[in-house]
C-alpha positions as CSV (number, residue, x, y, z in Angstrom):
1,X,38.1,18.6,-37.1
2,X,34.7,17.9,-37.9
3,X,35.0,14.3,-36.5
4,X,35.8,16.6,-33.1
5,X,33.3,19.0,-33.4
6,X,30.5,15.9,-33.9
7,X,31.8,14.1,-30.7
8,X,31.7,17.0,-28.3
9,X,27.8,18.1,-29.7
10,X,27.2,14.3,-29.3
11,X,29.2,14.3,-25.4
12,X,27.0,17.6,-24.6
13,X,24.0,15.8,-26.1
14,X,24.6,12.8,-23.7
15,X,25.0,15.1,-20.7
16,X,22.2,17.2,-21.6
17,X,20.4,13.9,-21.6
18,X,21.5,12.6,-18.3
19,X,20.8,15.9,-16.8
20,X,17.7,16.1,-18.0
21,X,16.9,12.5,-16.5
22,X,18.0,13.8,-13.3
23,X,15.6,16.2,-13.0
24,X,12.7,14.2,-14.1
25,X,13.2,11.7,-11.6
26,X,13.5,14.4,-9.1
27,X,11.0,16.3,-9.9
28,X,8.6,14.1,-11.6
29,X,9.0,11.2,-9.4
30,X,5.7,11.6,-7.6
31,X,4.0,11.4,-10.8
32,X,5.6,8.1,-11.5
33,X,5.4,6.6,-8.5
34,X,1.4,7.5,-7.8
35,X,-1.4,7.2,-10.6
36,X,-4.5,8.8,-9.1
37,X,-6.3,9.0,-12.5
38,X,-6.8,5.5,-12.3
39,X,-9.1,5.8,-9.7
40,X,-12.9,6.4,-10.8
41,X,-14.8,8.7,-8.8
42,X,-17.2,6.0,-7.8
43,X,-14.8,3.0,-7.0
44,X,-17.0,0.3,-5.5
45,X,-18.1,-2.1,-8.1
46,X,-21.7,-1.6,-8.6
47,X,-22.7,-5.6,-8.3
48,X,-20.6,-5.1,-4.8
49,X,-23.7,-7.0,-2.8
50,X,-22.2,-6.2,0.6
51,X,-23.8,-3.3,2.7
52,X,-21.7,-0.2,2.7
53,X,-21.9,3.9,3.9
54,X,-20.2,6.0,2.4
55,X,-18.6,8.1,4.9
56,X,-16.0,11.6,4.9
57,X,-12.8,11.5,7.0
58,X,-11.8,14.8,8.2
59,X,-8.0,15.5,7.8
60,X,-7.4,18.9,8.2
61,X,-10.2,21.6,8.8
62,X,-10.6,22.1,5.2
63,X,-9.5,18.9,3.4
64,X,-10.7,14.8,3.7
65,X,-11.0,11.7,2.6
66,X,-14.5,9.7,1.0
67,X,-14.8,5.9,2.4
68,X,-16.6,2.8,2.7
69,X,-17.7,1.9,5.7
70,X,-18.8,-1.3,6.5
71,X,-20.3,-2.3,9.8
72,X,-20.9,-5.5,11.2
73,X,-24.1,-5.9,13.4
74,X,-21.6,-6.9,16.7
75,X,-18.2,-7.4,17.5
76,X,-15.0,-5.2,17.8
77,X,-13.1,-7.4,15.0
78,X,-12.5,-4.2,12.6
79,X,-9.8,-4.1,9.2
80,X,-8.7,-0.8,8.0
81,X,-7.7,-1.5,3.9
82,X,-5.1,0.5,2.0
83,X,-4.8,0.8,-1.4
84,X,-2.3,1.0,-3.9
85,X,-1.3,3.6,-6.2
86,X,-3.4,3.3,-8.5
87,X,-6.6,3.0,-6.0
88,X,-9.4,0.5,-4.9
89,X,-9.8,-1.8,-7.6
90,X,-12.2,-4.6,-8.5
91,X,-9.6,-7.2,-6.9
92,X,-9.7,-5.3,-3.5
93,X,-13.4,-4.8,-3.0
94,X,-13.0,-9.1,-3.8
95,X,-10.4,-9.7,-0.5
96,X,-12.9,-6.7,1.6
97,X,-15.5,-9.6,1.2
98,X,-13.4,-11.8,2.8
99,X,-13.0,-10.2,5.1
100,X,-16.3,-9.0,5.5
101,X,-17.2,-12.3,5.8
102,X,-15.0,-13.3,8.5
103,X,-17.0,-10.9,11.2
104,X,-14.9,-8.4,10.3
105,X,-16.5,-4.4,10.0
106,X,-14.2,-2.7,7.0
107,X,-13.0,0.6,6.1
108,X,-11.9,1.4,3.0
109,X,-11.3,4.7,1.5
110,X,-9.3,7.2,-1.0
111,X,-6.3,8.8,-0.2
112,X,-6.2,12.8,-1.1
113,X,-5.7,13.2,-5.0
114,X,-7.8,10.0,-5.1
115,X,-11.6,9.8,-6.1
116,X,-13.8,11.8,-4.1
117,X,-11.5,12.3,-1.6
118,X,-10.1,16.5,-1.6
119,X,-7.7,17.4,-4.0
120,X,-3.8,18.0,-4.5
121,X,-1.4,15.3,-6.1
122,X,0.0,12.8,-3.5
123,X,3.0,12.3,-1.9
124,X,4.2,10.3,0.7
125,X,4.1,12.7,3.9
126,X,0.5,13.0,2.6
127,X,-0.9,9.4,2.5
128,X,0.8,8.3,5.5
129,X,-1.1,11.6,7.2
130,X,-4.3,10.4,5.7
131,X,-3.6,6.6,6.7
132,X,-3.5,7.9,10.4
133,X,-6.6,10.2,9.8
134,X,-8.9,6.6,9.2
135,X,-7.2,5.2,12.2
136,X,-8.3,7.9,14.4
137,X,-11.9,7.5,13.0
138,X,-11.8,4.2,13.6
139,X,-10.2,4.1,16.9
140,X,-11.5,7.2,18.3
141,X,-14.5,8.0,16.6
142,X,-16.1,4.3,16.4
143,X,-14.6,3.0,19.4
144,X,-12.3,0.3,18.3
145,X,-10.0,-1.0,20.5
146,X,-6.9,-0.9,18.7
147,X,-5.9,-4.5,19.6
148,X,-8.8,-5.2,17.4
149,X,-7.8,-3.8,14.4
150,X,-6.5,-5.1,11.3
151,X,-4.4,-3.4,8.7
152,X,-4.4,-5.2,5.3
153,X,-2.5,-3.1,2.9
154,X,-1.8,-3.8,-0.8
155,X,1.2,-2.6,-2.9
156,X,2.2,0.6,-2.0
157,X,-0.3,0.6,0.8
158,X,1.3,-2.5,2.3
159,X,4.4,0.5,2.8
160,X,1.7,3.1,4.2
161,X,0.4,-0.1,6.8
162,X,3.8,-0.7,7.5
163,X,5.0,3.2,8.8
164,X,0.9,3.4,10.7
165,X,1.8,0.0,12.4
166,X,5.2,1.8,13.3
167,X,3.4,5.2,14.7
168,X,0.2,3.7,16.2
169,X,-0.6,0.3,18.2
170,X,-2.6,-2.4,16.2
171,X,-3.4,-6.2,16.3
172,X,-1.9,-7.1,12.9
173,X,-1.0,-6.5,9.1
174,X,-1.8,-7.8,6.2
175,X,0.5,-7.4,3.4
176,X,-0.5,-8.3,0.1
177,X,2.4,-7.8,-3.1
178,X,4.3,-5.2,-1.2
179,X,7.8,-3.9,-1.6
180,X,10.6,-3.4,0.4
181,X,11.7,0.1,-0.4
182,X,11.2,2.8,-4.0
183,X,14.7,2.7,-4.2
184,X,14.5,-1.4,-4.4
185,X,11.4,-1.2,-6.9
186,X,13.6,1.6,-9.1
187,X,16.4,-1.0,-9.5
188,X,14.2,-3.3,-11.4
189,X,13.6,-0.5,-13.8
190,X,17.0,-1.0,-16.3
191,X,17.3,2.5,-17.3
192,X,16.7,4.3,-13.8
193,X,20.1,1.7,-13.2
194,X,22.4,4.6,-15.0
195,X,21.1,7.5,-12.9
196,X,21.5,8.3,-9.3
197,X,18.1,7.3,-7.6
198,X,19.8,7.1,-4.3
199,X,20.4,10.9,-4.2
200,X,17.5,11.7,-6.4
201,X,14.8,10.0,-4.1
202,X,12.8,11.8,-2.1
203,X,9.5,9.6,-2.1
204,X,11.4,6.7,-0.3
205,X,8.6,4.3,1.4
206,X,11.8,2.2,3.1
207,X,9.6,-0.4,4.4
208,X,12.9,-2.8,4.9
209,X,14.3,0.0,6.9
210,X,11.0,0.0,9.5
211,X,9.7,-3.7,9.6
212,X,12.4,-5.1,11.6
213,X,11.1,-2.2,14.7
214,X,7.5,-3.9,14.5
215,X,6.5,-6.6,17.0
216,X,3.0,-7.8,16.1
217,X,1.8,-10.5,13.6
218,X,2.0,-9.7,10.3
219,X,0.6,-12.3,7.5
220,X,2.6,-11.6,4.1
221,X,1.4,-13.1,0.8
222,X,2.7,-12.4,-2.7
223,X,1.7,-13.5,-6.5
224,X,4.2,-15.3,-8.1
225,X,3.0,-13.9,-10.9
226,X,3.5,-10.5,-10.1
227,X,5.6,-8.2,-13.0
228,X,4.8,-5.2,-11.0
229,X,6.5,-6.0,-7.7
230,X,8.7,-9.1,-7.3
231,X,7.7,-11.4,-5.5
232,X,11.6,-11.9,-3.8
233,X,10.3,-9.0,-2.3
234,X,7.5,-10.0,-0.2
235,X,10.3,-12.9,1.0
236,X,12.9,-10.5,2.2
237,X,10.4,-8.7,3.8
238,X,9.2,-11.5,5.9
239,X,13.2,-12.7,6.5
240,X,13.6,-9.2,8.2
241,X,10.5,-9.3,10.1
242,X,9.8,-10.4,13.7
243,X,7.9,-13.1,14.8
244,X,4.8,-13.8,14.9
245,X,4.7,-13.8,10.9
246,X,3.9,-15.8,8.2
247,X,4.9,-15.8,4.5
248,X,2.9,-17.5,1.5
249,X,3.4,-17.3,-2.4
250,X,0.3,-18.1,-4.7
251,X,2.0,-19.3,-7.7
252,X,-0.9,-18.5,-10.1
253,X,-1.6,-15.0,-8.7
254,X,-0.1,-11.9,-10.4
255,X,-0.2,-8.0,-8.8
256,X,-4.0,-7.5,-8.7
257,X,-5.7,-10.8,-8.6
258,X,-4.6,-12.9,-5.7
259,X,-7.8,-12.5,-4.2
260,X,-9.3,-13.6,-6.9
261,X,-7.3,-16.6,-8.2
262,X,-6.8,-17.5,-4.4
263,X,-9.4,-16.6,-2.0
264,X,-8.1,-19.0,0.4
265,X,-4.7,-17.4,0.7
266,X,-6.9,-14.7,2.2
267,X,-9.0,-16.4,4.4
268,X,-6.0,-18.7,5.6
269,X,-4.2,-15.0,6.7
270,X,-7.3,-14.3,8.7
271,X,-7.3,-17.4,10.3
272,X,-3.6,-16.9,11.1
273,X,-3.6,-13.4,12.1
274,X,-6.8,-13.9,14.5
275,X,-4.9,-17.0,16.0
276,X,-2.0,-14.5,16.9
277,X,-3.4,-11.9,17.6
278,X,-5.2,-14.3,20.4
279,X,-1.9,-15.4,21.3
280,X,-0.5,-12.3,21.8
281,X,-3.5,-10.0,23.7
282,X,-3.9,-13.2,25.8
């Protein structure tokens, strides 16, 4: 009897447990997936030797985001960068040089919850909202044609480039260690395995879902390295995507550094990108 009595506390223990699981990753699943307190207030390094504004993005009448604005004395050639979840790091401000350096004015800034920007924990309705709130200043309020415009977008904000490429018209993306869906990324996670995400998901960034609808180039590149998102990702990715594209793995990069341990890998996706984009705007 008290063999019985242990294995049903023990059964409603395990149940207990599992529900409990299931409502974390419903309701807590924001909080996992985003990590605003990573991002300093002041984000730009301060030996960053490039020149730079720093500029507010209106998004609604009462909320917006802080950016970084760097102009370019002449030309139209224009990149709009999108960080991760964690923010603009070190490594990013490295690949904004590159581009920087290629003729190309950049604008990068903090999602809301992020930085400066106006508060409220993200979600995925939100960024994507903010995403299109720097397009329009870009494209509306600075003139850019949006044929000229560049979208690199790292980890989770190669998924936020992905969805603006998919509402709004623009000359390419860049797509640096991005994944293919959350579901995907919670499947390399062993213990979300025993739950079910499917149902539970909410914050769903299904970039495998809205890549194959996009027809412009889009340069992929993806650290071998990388323990944070697989880089088998960034691959089937580029084996759903239309052409133009172009896919290239950087054996000694990880998540953060590619820029870093290869800034060629950059520069050769400007190249390409530029090439199509020339292509394909005649």
């Amino acid at each position: 009897m008290a063999r019985k009595i242990m294995l049903g506390w023990l059964l409603i223990g395990l149940v207990l447990f599992y529900l409990g699981g299931c409502g974390y990753l419903f309701f807590g699943q924001r909080r996992i997936i985003f990590e605003p307190q990573a991002q300093p207030l002041h984000p730009v390094p301060l030996d960053f030797a490039l020149p730079y504004e720093t500029i507010t993005i209106p998004v609604t009448s009462t909320q917006q985001l802080t950016g970084w604005w760097l102009p370019q004395n002449k030309g139209d050639k224009t990149l709009l960068f999108l960080h991760g979840n964690g923010g603009l790091t070190v490594y990013n401000f490295q690949a904004i040089a590159l581009w920087y350096q290629a003729g190309y004015s950049v604008l990068a800034f903090n999602y809301r919850g992020y930085g400066q920007s106006s508060p409220g924990f993200p979600q995925e309705s939100q960024v994507y909202q903010d995403a299109a709130a720097a397009y329009r200043f870009l494209t509306e309020t600075k003139g850019i044609p949006a044929q000229q415009l560049t979208i690199h977008g790292h980890s989770l904000g190669g998924a936020i480039a992905i969805e603006l490429a998919q509402r709004y018209p623009v000359g390419g993306l860049f797509l640096e260690g991005t994944f293919t869906s959350m579901f995907a990324m919670s499947t390399t996670k062993p213990l979300y395995r025993i739950f079910p995400v499917s149902f539970l998901l909410h914050q769903r960034f299904n970039s495998a879902a809205k890549i194959p609808q996009l027809q412009l180039p889009i340069f992929f590149c993806h650290g071998e390295l990388d323990e944070t998102v697989p880089s088998t990702m960034g691959a089937q990715l580029w084996a759903i995507a239309n052409e133009p594209k172009q896919f290239q793995a950087v054996p000694e990069a990880d998540h953060h550094n590619l820029a870093a341990v290869s800034p060629t890998t950059i520069q050769q996706g400007i190249t390409w990108l530029e090439t199509k984009r020339a292509l394909c705007h005649g």
